[in-house]
C-alpha positions as CSV (number, residue, x, y, z in Angstrom):
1,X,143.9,324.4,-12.9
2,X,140.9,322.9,-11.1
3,X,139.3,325.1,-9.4
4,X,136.7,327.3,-10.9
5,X,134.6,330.2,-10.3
6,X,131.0,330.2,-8.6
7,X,128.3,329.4,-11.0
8,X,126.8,333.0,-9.9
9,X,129.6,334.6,-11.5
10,X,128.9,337.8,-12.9
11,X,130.9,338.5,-15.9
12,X,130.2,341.3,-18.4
13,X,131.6,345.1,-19.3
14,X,131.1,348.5,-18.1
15,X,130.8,351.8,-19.6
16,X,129.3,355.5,-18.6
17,X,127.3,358.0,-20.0
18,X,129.2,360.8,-21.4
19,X,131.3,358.1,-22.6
20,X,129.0,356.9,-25.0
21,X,126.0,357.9,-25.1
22,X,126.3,361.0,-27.4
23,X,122.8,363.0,-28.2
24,X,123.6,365.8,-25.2
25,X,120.2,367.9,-25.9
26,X,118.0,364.8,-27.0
27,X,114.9,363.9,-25.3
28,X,115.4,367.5,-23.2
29,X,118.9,366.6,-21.9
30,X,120.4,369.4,-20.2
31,X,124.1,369.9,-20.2
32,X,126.7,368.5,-17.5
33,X,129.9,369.8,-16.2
34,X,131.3,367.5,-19.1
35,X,129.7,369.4,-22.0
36,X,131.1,372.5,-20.5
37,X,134.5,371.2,-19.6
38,X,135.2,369.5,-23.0
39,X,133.6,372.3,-25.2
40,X,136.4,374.5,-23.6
41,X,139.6,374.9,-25.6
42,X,142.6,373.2,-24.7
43,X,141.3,370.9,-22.1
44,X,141.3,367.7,-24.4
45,X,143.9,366.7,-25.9
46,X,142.8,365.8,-29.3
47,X,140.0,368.9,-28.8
48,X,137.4,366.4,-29.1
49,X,134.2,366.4,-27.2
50,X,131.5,363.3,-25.9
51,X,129.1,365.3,-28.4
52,X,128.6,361.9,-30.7
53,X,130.7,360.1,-28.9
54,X,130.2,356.0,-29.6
55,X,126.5,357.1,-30.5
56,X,125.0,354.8,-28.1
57,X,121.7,357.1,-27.1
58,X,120.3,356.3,-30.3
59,X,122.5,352.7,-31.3
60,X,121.7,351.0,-28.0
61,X,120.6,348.1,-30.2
62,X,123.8,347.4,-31.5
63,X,125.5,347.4,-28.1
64,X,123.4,344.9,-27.0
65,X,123.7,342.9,-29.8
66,X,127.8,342.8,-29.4
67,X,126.6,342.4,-25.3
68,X,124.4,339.2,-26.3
69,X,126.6,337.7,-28.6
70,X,130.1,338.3,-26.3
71,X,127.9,336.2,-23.9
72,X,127.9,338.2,-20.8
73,X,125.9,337.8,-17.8
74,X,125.9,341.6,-16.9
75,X,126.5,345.2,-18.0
76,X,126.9,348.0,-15.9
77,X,126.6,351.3,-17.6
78,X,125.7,354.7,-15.7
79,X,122.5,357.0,-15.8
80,X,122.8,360.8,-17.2
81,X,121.7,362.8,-14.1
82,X,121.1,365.3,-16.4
83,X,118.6,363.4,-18.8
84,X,116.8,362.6,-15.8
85,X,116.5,365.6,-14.1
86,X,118.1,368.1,-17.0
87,X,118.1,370.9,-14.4
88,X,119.3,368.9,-11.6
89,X,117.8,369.7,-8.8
90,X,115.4,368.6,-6.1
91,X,112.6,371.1,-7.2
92,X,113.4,370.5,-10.7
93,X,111.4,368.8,-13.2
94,X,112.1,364.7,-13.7
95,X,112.1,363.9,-17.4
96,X,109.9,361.2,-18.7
97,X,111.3,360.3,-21.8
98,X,114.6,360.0,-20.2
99,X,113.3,357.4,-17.5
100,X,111.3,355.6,-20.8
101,X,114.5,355.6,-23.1
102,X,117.0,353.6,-19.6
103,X,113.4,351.8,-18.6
104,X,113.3,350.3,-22.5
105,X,116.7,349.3,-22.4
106,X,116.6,347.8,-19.0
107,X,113.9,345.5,-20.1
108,X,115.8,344.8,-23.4
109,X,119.0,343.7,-21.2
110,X,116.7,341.3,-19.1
111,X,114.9,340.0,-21.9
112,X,118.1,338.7,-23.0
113,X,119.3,337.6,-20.2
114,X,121.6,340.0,-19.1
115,X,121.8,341.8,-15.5
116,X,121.6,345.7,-15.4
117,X,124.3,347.2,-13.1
118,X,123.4,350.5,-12.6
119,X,125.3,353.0,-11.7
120,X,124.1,356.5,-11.0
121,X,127.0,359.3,-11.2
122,X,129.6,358.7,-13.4
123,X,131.4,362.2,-12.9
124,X,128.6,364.1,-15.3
125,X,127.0,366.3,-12.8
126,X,124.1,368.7,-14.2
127,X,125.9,372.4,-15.1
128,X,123.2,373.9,-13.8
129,X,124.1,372.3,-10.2
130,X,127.1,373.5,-10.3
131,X,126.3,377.3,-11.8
132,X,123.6,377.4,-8.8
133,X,125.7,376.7,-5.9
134,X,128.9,375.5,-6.7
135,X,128.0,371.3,-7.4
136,X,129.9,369.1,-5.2
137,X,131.7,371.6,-3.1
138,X,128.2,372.6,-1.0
139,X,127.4,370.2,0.9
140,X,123.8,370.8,2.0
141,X,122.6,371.3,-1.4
142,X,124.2,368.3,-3.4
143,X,123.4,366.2,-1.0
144,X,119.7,366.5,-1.3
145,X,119.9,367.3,-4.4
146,X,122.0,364.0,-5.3
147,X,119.6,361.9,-3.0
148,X,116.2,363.1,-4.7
149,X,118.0,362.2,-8.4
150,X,118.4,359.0,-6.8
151,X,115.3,358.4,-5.3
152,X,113.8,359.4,-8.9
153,X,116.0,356.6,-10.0
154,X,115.0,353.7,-7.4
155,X,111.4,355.2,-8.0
156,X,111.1,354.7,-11.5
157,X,113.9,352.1,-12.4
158,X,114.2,349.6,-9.6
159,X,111.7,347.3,-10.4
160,X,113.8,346.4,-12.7
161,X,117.4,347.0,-11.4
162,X,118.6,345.0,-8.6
163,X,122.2,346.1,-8.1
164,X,123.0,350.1,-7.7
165,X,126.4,351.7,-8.0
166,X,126.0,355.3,-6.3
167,X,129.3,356.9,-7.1
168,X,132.1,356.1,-9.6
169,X,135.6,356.7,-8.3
170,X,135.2,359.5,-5.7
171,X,138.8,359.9,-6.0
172,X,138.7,360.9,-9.5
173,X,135.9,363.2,-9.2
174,X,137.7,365.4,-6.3
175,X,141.2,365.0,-7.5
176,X,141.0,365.4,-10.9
177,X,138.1,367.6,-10.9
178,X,139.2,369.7,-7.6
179,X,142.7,369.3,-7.5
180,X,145.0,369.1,-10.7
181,X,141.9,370.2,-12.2
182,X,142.5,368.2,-15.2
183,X,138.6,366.8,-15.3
184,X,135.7,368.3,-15.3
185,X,135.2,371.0,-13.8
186,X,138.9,371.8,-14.2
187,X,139.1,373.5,-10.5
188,X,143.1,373.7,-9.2
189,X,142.9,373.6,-5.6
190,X,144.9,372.0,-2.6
191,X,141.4,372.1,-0.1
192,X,138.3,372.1,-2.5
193,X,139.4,368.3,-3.3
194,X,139.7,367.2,0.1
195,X,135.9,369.1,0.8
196,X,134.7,367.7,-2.3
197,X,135.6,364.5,-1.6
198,X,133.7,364.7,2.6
199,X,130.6,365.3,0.5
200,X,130.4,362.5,-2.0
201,X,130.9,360.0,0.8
202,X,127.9,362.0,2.7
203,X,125.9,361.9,-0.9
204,X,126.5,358.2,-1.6
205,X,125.8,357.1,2.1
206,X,122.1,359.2,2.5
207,X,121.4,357.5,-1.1
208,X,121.9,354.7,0.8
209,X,120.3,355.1,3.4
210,X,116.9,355.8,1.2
211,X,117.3,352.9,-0.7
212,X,117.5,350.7,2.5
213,X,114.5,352.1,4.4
214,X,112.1,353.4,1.2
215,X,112.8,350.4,-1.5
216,X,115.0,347.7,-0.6
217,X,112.4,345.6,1.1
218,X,109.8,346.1,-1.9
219,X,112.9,345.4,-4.7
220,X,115.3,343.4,-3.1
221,X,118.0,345.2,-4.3
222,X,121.7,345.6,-3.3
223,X,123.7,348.7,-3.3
224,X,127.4,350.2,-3.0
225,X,130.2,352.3,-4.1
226,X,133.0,351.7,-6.8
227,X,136.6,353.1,-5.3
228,X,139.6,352.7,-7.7
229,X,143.0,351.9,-6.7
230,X,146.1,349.8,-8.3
231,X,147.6,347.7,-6.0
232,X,150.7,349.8,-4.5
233,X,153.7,347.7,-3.9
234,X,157.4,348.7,-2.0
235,X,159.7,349.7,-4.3
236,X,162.5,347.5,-2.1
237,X,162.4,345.9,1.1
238,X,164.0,348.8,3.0
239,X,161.1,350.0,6.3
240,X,160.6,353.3,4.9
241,X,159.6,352.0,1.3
242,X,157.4,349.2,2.8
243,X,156.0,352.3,4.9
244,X,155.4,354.5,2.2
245,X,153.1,351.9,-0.3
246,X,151.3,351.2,2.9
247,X,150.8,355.4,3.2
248,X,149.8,355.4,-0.1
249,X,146.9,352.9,-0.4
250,X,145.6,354.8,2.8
251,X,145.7,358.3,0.6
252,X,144.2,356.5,-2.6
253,X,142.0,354.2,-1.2
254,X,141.3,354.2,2.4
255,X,140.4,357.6,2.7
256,X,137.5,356.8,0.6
257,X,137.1,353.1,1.8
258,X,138.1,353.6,6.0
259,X,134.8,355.9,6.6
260,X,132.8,353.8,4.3
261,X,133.4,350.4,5.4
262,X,135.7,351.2,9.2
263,X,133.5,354.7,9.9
264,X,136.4,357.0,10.5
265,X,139.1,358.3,8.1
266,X,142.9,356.4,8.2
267,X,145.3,358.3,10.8
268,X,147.8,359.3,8.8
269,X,145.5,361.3,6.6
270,X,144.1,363.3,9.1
271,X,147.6,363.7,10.8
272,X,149.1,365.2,7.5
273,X,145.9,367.1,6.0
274,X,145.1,368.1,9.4
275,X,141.9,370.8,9.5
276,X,141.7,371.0,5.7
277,X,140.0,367.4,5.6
278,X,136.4,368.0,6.8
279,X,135.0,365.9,10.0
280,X,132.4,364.1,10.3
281,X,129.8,364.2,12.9
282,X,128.2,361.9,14.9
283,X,125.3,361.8,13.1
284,X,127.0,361.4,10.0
285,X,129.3,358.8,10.4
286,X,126.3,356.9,11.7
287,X,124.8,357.2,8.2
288,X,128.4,356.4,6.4
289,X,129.5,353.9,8.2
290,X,128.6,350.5,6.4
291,X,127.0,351.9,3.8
292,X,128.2,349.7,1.0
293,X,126.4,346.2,0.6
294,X,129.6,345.2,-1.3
295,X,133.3,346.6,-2.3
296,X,133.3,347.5,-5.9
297,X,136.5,348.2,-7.1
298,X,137.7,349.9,-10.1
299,X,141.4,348.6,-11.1
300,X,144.0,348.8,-13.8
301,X,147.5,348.9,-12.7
302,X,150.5,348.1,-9.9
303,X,153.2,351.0,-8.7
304,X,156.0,350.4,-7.0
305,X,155.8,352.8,-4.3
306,X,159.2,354.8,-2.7
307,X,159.0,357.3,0.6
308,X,159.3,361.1,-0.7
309,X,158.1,364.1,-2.4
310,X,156.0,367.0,-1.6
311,X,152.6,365.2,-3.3
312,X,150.1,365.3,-0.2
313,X,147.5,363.9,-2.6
314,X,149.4,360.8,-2.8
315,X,150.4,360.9,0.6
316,X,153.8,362.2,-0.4
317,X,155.5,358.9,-1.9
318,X,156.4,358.7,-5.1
319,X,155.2,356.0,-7.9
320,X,157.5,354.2,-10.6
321,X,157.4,351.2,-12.6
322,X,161.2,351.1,-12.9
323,X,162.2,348.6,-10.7
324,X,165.3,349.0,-8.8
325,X,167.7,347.1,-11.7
326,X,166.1,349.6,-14.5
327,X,163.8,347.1,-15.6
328,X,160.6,347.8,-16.1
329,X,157.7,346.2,-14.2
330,X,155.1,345.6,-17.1
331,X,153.9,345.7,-20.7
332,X,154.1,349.7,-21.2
333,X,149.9,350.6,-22.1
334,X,148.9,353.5,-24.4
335,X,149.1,355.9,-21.1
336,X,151.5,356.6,-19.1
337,X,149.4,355.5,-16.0
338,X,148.7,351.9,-16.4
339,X,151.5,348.9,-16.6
340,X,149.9,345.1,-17.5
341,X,151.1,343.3,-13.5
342,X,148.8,340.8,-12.9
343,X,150.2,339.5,-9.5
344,X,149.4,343.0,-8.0
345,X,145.8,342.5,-8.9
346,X,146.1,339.3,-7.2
347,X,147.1,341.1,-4.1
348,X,145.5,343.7,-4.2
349,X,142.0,341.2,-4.1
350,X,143.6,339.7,-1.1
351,X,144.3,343.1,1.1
352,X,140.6,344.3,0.0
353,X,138.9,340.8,1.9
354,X,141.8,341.0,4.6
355,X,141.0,344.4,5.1
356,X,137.6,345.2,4.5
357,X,135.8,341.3,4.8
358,X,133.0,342.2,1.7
359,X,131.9,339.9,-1.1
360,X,134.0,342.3,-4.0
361,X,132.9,343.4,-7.6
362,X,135.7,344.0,-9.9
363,X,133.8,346.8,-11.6
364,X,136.3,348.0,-14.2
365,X,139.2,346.1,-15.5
366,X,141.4,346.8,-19.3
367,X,144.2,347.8,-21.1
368,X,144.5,350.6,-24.1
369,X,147.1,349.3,-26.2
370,X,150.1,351.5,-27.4
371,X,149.1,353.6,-30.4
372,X,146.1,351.2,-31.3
373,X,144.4,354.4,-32.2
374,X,147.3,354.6,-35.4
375,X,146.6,351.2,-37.0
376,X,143.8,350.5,-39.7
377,X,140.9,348.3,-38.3
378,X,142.2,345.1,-39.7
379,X,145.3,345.6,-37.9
380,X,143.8,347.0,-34.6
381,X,141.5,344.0,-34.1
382,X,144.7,341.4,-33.4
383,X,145.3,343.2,-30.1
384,X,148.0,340.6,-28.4
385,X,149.0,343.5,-26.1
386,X,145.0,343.4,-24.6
387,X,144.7,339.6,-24.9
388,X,148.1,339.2,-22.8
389,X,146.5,341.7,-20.0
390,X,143.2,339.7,-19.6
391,X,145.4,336.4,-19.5
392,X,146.9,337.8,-17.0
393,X,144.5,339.4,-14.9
394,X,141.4,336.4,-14.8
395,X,144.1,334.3,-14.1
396,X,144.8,336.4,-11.1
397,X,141.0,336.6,-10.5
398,X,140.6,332.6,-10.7
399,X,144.1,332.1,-8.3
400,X,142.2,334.9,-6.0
401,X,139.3,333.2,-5.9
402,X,140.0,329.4,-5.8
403,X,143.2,329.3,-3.5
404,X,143.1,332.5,-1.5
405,X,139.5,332.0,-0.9
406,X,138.5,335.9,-2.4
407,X,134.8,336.1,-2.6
408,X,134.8,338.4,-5.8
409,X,131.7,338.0,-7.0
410,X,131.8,339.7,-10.8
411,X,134.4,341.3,-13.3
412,X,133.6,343.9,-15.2
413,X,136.0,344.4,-18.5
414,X,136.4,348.2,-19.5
415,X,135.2,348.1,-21.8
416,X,133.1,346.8,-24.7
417,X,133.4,349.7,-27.3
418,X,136.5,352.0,-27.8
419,X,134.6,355.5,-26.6
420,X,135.6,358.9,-25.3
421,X,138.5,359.1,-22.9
422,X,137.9,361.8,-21.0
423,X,140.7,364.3,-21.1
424,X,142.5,361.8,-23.4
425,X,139.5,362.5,-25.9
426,X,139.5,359.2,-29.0
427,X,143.1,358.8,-28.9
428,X,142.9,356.3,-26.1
429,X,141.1,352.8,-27.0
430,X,140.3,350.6,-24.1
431,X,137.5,348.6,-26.3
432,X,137.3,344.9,-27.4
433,X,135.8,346.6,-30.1
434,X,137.0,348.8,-33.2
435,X,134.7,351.9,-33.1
436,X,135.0,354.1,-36.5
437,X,134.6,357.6,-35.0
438,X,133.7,358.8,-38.3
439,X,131.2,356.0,-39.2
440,X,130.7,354.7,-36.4
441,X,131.1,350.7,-37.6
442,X,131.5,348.1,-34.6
443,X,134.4,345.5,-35.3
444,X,135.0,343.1,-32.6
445,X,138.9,343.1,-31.5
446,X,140.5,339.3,-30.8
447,X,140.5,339.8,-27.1
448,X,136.1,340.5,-27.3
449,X,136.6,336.7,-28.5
450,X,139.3,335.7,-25.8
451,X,136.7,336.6,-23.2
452,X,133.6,335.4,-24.7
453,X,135.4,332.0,-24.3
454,X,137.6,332.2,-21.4
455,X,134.6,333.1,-18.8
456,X,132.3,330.0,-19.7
457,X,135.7,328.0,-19.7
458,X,136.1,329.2,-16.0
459,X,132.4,329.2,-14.7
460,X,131.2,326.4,-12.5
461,X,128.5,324.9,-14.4
């Protein structure tokens, strides 16, 4: 193929905090809702916890030394709210050897030529947030209280940071969190989710806002919001089906993505969820509404999408990867979530430009491979299962890019180390690397070295 990707091409990884970082009390940490929710029995599957995790607090050097030598351009990792302002609120105390320990390793990533991409709440809210008030579902605290952590952050950091994630996955964080109450804080509810989730589009947007009219014009910064979403695809050709995956991307992803990008929230959410989803006012769509200097976009994964079922979350359609003949419509992945279908990434690129007409950041991107977490190291490094996924998915990238004329503008590979799954705990392994949990030895995996090579390959000199 000819056509390659923009010489600005940001490729790289992403990770988050309580993912890796380990440490919780060093350096006057204080807890998040993640300490709490994993130290509880029975609400991780292997009964793990992010307490060591991959170690990276304290073995930052050796991440960026697999982050130099993998070649990358960029890494976007996420800021501990709670190191930086352990108690969490807005007349709480900031912690300076919290803003040293991300300022050093900002200034180690640019001195070796790699780009920070910060973001700053990856679902590890301060416990003592939500022990004062309730976190996310009280609005005109965490608000504020989100705001001033970022401001702190801007303050101290953004000399040196120049692209700003606010929020990771909104839909997790009030789904998961609110809803099944599988994540942290393990709430079951069928209206705190849809509250929870109002507020971290009003917290993200009046970050926004602060960074546009206190820094931007000092740091030159940009700024915006990772949603997640697979690409949700008609399970036949029948009206109601093709109905139904269009229903569903508006309950996955435009109810996040309509007020932040259109300023109001898709019909057909409002018409099912009726006064359970909170309005906005004027004044606050005026602050929401384009406030995102880019679409970031967190993606694994294609469903084929059929009318039915009592699931308002999803919109109430229901999601298979068993085609109509019984086949199946990927490689099967480690969870039961995620299928390998790179033409749905393809499309799903294409509806976001159609739809939304921002330069995109493909913020996370990977595969765990099927009982990886089983096989001795030397066997777990020839991961052909991974390797086949990210064949599959930069090739949908480049086709994006080249012939549909897709201005993604970076990819972000989830992820460089294997780490702590969240609810999953270690049994999951998204990395291009082999971490020993018990050792904590780095091995590079075969794909780290199929995308060390196949992103200078594909980047316009």
């Amino acid at each position: 193929m000819a056509g390659k990707l923009p010489s600005d091409f940001l490729w790289g990884y992403a990770t988050a905090s309580y993912q890796i970082e380990g440490s919780p009390t060093a350096d006057g940490r204080g807890p998040s809702i993640w300490d709490t929710f994993s130290h509880t029995p029975g609400k991780i599957k292997d009964g793990s916890n992010g307490d060591v995790a991959t170690d990276s607090y304290r073995r930052w050097g050796e991440d960026l030394a697999l982050l130099k030598f993998a070649g990358v351009k960029a890494y976007r990792f996420s800021i501990s709210w709670s190191r930086i302002i352990p108690q969490g609120g807005r007349d709480d105390l900031i912690n300076p050897d919290a803003i040293e320990h991300y300022g050093v390793f900002i200034q180690m990533l640019r001195n070796n030529g790699i780009r920070p991409i910060v973001t700053l709440y990856h679902w590890d809210l301060p416990q003592a947030l939500h022990d004062r008030y309730g976190g996310w579902l009280n609005k005109d605290e965490i608000v504020k209280d989100y705001v001033n952590y970022a401001r702190a952050c801007f303050r101290y950091l953004g000399d040196l940071v120049k692209d700003w994630i606010t929020i990771n996955e909104p839909w997790v964080v009030s789904v998961m969190g609110y809803g099944t109450g599988e994540f942290a804080p393990g709430h079951k509810s069928d209206t705190e989710h849809w509250i929870v989730a109002h507020n971290l589009i009003l917290a993200h947007a009046h970050a926004v806002k602060v960074y546009r009219e206190e820094f931007r014009e000092s740091q030159g910064g940009q700024i915006g919001i990772t949603l997640d979403s697979g690409w949700q695809m008609p399970y036949d050709d029948s009206p109601e089906n093709i109905a139904a995956a269009k229903r569903g991307i508006a309950f996955k992803l435009g109810r996040f993505a309509d007020p932040i990008y259109k300023g109001h929230y898709p019909s057909v959410v409002k018409e099912m969820i009726g006064d359970r989803l909170p309005d906005f006012t004027d004044e606050e769509i005026a602050v929401v509404k384009g406030s995102s200097d880019f679409f970031g976009l967190n993606t694994y994964t294609t469903q084929l999408v059929r009318k039915g079922g009592d699931n308002e979350i999803q919109g109430k359609v229901q999601y298979t990867f068993t085609r109509p003949d019984g086949s199946q419509l990927g490689k099967r992945s480690h969870v039961a979530w995620l299928q390998s279908y790179p033409p749905g990434f393809r499309s799903l690129l294409n509806y976001l430009w159609e739809t939304y007409n921002l330069p995109i950041y493909v913020t996370e991107n990977g595969f765990p491979v099927k009982d990886e977490n089983k096989l001795p190291v030397d066997k777990a490094i020839h991961d052909t299962d991974r390797i086949e996924y990210f064949e599959g998915y930069t090739d949908a990238l480049l086709r994006a890019v080249t012939e549909d004329g897709v201005p993604v503008k970076g990819y972000f590979a989830w992820s460089i180390l294997d780490n702590f799954e969240w609810a999953d705990g270690y049994a999951t392994r998204f990395g291009t690397t082999h971490v020993d949990f018990t050792t904590q030895k780095r091995t590079p995996k075969l794909s780290y070295q199929f995308l060390k090579n196949w992103f200078p390959d594909h980047i316009a000199k």
